[in-house]
C-alpha positions in Angstrom: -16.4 0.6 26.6 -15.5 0.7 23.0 -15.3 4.0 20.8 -14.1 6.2 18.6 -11.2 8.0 19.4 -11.8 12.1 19.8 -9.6 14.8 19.3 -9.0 15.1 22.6 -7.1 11.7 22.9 -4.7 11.8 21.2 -2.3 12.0 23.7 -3.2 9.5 25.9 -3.5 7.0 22.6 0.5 8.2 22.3 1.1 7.6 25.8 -0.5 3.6 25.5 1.5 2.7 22.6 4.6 4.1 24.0 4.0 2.1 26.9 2.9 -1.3 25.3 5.7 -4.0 24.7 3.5 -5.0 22.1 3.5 -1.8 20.1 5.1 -1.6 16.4 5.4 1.4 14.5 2.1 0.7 12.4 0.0 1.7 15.7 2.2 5.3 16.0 -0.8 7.9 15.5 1.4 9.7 12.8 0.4 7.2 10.5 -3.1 8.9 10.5 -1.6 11.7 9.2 1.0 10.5 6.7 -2.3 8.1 4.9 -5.2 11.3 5.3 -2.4 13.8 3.9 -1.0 11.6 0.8 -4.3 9.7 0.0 -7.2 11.5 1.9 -8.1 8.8 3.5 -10.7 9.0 6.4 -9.5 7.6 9.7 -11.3 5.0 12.4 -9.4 5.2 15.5 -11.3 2.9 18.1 -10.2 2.8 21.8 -11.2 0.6 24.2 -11.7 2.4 27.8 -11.5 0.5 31.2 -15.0 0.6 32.8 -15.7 4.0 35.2 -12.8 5.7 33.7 -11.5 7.2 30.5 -8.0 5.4 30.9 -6.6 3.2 27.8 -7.0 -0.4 27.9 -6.7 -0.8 23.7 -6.1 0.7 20.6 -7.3 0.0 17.2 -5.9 2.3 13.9 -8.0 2.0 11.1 -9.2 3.5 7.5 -11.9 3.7 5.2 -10.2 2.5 2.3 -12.3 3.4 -1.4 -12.3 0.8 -3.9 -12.1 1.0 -7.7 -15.4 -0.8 -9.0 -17.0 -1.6 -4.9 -17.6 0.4 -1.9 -14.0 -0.3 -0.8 -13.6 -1.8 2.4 -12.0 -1.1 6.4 -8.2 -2.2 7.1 -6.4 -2.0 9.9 -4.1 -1.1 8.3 -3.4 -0.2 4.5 -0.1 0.0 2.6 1.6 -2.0 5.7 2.0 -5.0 7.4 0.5 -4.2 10.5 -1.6 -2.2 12.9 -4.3 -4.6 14.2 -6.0 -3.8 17.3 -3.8 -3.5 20.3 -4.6 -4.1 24.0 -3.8 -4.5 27.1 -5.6 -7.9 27.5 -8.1 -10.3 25.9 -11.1 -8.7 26.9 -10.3 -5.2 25.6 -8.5 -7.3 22.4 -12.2 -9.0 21.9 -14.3 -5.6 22.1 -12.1 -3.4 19.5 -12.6 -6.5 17.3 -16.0 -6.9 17.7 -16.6 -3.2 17.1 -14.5 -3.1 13.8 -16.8 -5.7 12.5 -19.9 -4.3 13.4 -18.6 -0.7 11.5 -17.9 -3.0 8.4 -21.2 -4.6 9.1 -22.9 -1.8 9.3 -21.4 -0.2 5.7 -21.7 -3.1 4.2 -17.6 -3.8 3.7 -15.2 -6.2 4.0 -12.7 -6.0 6.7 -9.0 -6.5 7.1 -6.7 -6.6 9.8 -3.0 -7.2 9.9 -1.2 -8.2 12.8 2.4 -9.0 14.1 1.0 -11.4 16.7 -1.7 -13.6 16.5 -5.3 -12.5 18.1 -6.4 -14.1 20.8 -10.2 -13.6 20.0 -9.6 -14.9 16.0 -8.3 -18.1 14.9 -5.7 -18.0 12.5 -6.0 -18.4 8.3 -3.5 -19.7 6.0 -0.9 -16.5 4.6 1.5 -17.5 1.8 3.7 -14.6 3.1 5.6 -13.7 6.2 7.3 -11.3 7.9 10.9 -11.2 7.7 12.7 -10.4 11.1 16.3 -10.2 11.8 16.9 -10.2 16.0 20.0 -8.7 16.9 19.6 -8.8 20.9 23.1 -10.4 22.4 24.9 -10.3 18.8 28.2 -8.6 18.2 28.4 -6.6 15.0 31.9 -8.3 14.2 30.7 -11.5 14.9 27.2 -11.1 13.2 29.6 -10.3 10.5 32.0 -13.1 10.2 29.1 -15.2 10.9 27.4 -14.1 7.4 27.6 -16.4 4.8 30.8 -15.8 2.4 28.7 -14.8 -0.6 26.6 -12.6 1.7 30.1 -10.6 2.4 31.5 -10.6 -1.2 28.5 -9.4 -2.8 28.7 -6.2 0.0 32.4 -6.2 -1.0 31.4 -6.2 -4.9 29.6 -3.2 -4.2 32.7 -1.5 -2.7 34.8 -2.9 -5.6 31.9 -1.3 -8.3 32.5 2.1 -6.5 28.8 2.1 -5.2 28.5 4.9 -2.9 25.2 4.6 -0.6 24.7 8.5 1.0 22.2 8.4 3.6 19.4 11.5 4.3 16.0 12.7 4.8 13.9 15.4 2.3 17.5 15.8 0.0 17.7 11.8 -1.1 13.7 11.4 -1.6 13.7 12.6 -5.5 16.4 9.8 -5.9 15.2 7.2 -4.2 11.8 7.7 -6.4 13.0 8.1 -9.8 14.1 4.4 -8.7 11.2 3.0 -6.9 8.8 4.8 -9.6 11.0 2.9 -12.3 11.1 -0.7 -10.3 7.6 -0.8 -9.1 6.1 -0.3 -13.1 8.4 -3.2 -13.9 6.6 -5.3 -10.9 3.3 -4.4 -12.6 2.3 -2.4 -9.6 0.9 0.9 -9.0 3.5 3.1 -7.4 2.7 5.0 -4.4 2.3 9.0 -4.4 6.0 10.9 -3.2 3.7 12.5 -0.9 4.0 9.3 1.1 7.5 9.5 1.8 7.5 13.0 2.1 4.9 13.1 4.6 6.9 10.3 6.4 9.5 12.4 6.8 7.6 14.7 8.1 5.9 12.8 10.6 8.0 10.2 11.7 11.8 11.9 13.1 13.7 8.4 13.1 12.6 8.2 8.7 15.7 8.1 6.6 16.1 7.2 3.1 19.6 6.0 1.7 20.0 6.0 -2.2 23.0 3.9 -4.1 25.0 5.9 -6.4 27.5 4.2 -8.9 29.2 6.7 -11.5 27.1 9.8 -11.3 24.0 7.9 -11.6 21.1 6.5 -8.6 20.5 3.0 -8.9 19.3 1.8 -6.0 16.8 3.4 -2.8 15.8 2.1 0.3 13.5 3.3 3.4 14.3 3.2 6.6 12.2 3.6 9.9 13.5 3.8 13.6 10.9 3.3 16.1 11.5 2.0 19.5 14.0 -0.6 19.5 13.2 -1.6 16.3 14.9 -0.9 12.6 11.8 -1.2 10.0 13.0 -1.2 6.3 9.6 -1.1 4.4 10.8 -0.4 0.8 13.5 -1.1 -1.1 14.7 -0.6 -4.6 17.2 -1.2 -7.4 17.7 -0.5 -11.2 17.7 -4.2 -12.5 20.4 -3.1 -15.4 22.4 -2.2 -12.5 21.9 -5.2 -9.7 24.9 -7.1 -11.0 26.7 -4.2 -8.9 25.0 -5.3 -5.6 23.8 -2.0 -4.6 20.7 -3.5 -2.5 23.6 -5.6 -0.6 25.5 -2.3 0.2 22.4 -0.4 1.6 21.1 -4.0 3.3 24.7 -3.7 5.2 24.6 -0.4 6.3 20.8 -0.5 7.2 22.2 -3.7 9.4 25.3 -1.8 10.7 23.1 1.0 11.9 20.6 -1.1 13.7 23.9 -2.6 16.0 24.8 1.3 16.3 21.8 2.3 17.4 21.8 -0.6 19.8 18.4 -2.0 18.2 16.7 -5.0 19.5 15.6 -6.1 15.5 15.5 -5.5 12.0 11.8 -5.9 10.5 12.5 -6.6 6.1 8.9 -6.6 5.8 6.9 -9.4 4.2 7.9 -11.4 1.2 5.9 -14.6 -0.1 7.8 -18.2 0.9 10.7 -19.3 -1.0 10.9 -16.0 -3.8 13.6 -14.0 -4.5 12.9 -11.3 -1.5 12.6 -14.3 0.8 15.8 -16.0 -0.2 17.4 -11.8 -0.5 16.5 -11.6 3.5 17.0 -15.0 4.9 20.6 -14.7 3.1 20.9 -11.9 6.5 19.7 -14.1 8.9 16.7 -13.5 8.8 13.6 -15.5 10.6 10.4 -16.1 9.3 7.3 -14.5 11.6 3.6 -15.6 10.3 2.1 -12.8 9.4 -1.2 -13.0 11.1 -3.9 -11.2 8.9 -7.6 -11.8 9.1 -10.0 -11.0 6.3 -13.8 -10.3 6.4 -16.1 -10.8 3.5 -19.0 -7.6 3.4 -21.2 -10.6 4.5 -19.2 -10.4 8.1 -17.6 -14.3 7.0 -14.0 -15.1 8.2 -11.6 -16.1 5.0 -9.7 -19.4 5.7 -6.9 -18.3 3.2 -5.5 -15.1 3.0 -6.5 -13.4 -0.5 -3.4 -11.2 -2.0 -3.8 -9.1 -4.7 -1.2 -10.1 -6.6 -2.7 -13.5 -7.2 -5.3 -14.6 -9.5 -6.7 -12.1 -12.3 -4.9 -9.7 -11.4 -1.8 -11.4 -12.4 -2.9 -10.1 -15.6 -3.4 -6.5 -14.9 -0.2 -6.7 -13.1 1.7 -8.0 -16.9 -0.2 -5.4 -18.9 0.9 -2.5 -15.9 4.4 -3.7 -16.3 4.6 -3.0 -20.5 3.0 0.8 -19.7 5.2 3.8 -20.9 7.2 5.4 -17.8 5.5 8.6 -17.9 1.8 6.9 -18.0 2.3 4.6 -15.2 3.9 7.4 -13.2 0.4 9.2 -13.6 -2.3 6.6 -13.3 0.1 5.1 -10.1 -1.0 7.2 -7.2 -5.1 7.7 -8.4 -5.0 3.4 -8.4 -2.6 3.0 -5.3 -4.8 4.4 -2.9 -7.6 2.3 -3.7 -5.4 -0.9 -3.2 -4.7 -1.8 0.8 -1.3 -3.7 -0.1 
């Protein structure tokens, strides 16, 4: 039996993710309240309950996501790269699917959900990106080292050289790292996200830290980092580009790395990045495999999408060009309204 999660469950939904080998950080409840505290976002927790009992057999963490100029749509789940429904086997996988649709059905919205692994009740579609995934079980942190490529090491060494200092925190580094990430992601042509985000991260999530590079009195470089289970999750990352000849990214890349093998981490997730672009090439350069990212797309008509639609394609290259030339201060204003309209 399929249905929506009460307040009641919340910690036996904590309980089966803690449990589940299959379990990434996007299913961790907190999530619920870092997106319904920065964006106001309603919530659509579905669990999946084996039959004459109220025990777990699946998860699935989703939101109501409004849209700019359409009814918005369901996504499981927005701003990352996963959260899809998670189960303890196919049957339970099949039902928390089957019950998404129908809700989107049923409101008339399009549907997205965004996995690690591939479903076993949905056949997969064509992603130009992928996840980016660097395993460190049985490595040495020496040997990982000397194993880098030399440009790999002499860009970290540049950064030494440059006198980039990387100082590592939680609430005391976050107006640093966004007077950066603010600054980078208007250059991109993208909305920025709210600070409430990453302040409500902090909040919610203990293992969050964000490191900012520093080179002569000045932040040119931030970078997010999550600790969850076994796993190091870096999900945003930024640099000044009048300042990446100093290799600051490289520097908090390293220590990022360095931690992970401190913390005796199984993997580091870099997030996604589209085949064969400068992100891609930034993360393989560590070592870095490349995971399909397995995301499934519903039109409001309830029609599976054989290719993965981004929204940085198509027209909205455009919008993303005439974003990029806005003043500072303006894009640092209209940023948050737009990004919580847009699931990327």
């Amino acid at each position: 039996m399929t249905e929506e999660m009460g307040p009641d469950m919340d910690a036996a939904y904590r309980a089966f993710v803690e449990s589940s080998p299959r379990a990434d950080y996007c299913h961790d409840l907190a999530w619920r309240e870092v997106i319904r505290e920065t964006y106001g976002l309603r919530s659509f927790y579905l669990v999946d309950l084996a039959p004459g009992s109220r025990e777990i057999r699946g998860v699935a963490p989703a939101f109501f996501l409004k849209g700019i100029l359409s009814r918005g749509q369901i996504v499981s789940l927005p701003f990352l790269d996963y959260g899809a429904p998670l189960a303890a086997d196919a049957d339970s996988e099949r039902r928390l699917v089957d019950r998404l649709l129908r809700e989107a059905g049923r409101k008339g919205m399009p549907l997205e959900i965004r996995s690690r692994q591939p479903l076993e009740s949905l056949p997969s579609a064509a992603n130009e990106k992928v996840s980016m995934v660097l395993e460190l079980g049985g490595k040495d942190r020496e040997a990982y080292w000397k194993g880098l490529d030399a440009k790999v090491r002499n860009q970290v060494r540049k950064a030494e050289k440059s006198e980039v200092s990387v100082l590592w925190g939680r609430e005391e580094r976050l107006d640093d790292f966004y007077s950066v990430f603010t600054v980078n992601m208007r250059d991109l042509g993208s909305p920025v996200h709210s600070r409430t985000l990453f302040a409500s991260l902090l909040k919610h999530f203990p293992g969050a830290q964000i490191g900012t590079a520093h080179r002569g009195g000045q932040c040119i470089g931030g970078l997010v980092r999550v600790l969850w289970k076994r796993t190091l999750y870096i999900p945003w990352a930024s640099t000044l580009k009048e300042h990446r000849i100093h290799s600051s990214n490289n520097a908090m890349y390293w220590e990022s790395i360095a931690f992970a093998f401190e913390r005796q981490c199984e993997r580091v997730d870099f997030g996604r990045s589209s085949k064969g672009e400068g992100t891609y090439r930034f993360k393989q350069q560590w070592e870095a495999g490349e995971f399909p990212l397995c995301w499934y797309q519903f039109g409001a008509d309830g029609v599976r999408k054989e290719q993965v639609e981004h929204l940085a394609s198509g027209k909205l290259k455009m919008a993303a060009l005439a974003w990029s030339r806005l003043p500072l201060p303006m894009a640092n204003l209209l940023g948050p309204a737009l990004r919580g309209k847009l699931s990327a």
